[in-house]
C-alpha positions as CSV (number, residue, x, y, z in Angstrom):
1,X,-131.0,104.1,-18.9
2,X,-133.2,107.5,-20.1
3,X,-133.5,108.4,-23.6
4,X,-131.2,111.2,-22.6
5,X,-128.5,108.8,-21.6
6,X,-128.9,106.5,-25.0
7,X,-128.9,109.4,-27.0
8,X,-125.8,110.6,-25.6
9,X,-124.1,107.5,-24.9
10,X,-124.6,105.5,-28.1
11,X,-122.7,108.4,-30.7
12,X,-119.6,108.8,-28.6
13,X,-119.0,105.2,-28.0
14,X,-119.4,104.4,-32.0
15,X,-117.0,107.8,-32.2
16,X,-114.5,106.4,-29.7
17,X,-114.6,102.8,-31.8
18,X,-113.5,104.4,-34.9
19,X,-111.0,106.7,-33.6
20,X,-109.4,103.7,-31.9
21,X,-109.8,101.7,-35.4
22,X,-108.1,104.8,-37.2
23,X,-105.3,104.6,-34.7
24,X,-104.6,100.8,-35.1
25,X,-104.3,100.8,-38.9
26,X,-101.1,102.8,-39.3
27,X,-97.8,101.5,-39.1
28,X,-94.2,102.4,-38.5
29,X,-91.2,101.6,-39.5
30,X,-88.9,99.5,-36.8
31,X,-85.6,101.0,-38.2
32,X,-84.5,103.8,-40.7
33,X,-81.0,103.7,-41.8
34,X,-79.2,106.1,-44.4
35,X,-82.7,107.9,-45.0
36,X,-82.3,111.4,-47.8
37,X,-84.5,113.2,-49.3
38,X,-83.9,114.4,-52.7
39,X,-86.0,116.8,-54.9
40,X,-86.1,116.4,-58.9
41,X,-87.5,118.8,-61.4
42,X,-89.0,115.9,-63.2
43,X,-92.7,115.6,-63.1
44,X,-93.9,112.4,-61.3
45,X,-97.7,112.2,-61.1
46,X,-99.9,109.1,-62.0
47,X,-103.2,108.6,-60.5
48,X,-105.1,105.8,-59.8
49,X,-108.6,105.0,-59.3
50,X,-108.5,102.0,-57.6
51,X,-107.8,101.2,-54.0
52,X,-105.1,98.2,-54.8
53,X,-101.8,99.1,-55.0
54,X,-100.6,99.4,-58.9
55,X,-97.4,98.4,-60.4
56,X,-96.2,101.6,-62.6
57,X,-94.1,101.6,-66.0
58,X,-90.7,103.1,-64.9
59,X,-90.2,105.8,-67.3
60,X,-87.7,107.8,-68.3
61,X,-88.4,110.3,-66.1
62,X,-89.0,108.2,-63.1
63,X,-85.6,106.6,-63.6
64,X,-83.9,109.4,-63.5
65,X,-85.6,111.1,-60.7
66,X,-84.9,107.3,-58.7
67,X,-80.8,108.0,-60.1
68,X,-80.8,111.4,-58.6
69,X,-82.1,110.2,-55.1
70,X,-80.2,107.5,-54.6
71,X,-76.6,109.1,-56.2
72,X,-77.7,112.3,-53.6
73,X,-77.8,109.3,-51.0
74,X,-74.4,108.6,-51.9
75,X,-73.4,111.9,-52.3
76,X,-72.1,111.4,-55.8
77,X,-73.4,112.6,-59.0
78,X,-75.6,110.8,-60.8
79,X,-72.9,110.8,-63.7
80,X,-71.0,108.8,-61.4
81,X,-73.6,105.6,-62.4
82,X,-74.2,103.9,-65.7
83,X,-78.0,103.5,-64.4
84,X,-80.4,101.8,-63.1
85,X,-79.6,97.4,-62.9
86,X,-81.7,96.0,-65.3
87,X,-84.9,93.7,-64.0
88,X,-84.2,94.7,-60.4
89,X,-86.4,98.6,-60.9
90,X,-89.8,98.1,-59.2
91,X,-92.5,100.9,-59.0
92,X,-95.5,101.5,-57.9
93,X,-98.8,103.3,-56.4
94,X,-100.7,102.7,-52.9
95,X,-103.5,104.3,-52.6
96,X,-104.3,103.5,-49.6
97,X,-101.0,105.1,-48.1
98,X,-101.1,107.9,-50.8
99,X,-97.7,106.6,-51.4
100,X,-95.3,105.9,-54.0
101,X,-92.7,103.3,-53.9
102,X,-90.2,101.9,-56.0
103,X,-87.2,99.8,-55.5
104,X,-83.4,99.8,-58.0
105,X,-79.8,98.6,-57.7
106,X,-77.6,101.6,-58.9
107,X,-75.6,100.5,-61.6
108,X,-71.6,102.1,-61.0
109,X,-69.9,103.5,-64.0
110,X,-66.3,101.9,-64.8
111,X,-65.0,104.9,-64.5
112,X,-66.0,105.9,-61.0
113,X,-64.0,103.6,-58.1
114,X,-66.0,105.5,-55.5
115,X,-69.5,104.9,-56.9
116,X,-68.1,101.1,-57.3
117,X,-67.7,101.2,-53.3
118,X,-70.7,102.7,-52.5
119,X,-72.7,100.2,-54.2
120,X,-71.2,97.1,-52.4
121,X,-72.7,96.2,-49.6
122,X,-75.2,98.3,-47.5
123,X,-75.4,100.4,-50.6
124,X,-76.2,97.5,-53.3
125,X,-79.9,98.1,-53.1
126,X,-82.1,100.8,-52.2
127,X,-85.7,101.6,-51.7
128,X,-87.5,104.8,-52.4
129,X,-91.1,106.4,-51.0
130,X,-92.4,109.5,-51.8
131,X,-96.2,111.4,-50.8
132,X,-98.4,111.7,-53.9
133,X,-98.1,115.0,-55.4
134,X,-94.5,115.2,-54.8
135,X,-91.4,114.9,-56.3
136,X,-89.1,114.5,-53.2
137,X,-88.0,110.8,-53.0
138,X,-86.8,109.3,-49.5
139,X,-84.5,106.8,-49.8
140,X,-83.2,104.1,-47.7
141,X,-80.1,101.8,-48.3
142,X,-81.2,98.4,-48.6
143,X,-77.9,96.1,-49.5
144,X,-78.7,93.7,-46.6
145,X,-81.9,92.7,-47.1
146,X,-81.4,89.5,-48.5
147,X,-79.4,88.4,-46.1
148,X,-81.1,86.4,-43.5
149,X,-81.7,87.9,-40.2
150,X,-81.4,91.7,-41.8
151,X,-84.0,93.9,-40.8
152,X,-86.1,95.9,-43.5
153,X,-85.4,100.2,-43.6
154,X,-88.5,100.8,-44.2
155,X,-92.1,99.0,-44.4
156,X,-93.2,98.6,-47.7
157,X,-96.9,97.8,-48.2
158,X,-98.1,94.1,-48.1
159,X,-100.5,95.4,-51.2
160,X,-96.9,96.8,-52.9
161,X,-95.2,93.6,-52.6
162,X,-97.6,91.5,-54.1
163,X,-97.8,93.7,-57.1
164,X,-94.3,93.5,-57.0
165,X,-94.3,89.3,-56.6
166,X,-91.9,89.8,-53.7
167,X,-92.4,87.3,-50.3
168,X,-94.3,88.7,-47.4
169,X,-92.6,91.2,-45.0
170,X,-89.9,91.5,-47.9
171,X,-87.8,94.5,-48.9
172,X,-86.0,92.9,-51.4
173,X,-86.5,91.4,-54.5
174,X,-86.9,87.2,-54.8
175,X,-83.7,86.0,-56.3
């Protein structure tokens, strides 16, 4: 082979490796059920420097902002709920997917038989993602996914759930 040839040949077959790394190191999620997306007013940034994925503090304003979305989900106001369930509100940062993800049962108020219903079931969990630098949550219904056989709504992050402490290929919390 010339120098020409070399010269020519070497640079497009390193270019054609990395564009078929880059393609390979995405992935999709398999099934998307009851997806919204739900804007808040509430400012949501937090950075991060490094390139593991973080566990966040869930505060004040990130609850409500997770209340909001997943109530809009439900198409009920976020009045209808007494919150979010205690010790089931996960959080955090990837920054390797420039995501954000977090995790929370909806807690229904007493005094609001419809936000009861939609919490049973399908509705008994959700999980939330949102692009860094935004505010608008996506949120997917997640009741199911503890029971065995269920399929996920949406992939979190192997790097997410082990800041989390949840199993492998998980999308919701250990028991």
């Amino acid at each position: 082979m010339g120098k020409i040839q070399k010269t020519f040949v070497v640079p497009v077959a390193i270019g054609c490796a990395l564009l078929l790394a880059a393609c390979g190191s995405f992935t999709t999620p398999t099934t998307t059920t009851k997806a919204l997306t739900a804007t808040t007013g509430a400012s949501l940034a937090t950075t991060t420097s490094s390139a593991e994925a973080k566990s966040l503090a869930v505060t004040p304003a990130v609850r409500q902002s997770l209340l909001d979305a997943a109530a809009a989900l439900h198409q009920l106001p976020a009045s209808d709920y007494a919150g979010l369930a205690p010790g089931r509100t996960y959080y955090a940062f990837d920054p390797t997917t420039h995501r954000y993800y977090a995790a929370a049962a909806l807690v229904p108020s007493p005094k609001s038989i419809k936000a009861q219903v939609g919490t049973q079931d399908d509705g008994a969990y959700s999980l939330f993602t949102r692009a860094a630098g935004t505010s608008a949550w996506t949120v997917f219904s997640d009741g199911l996914g503890g029971v065995q056989g269920s399929r996920c709504p949406v992939v979190l992050p192997a790097s997410v759930l082990a800041v989390w402490g949840w199993s492998a290929n998980s999308c919701y919390p250990p028991t």
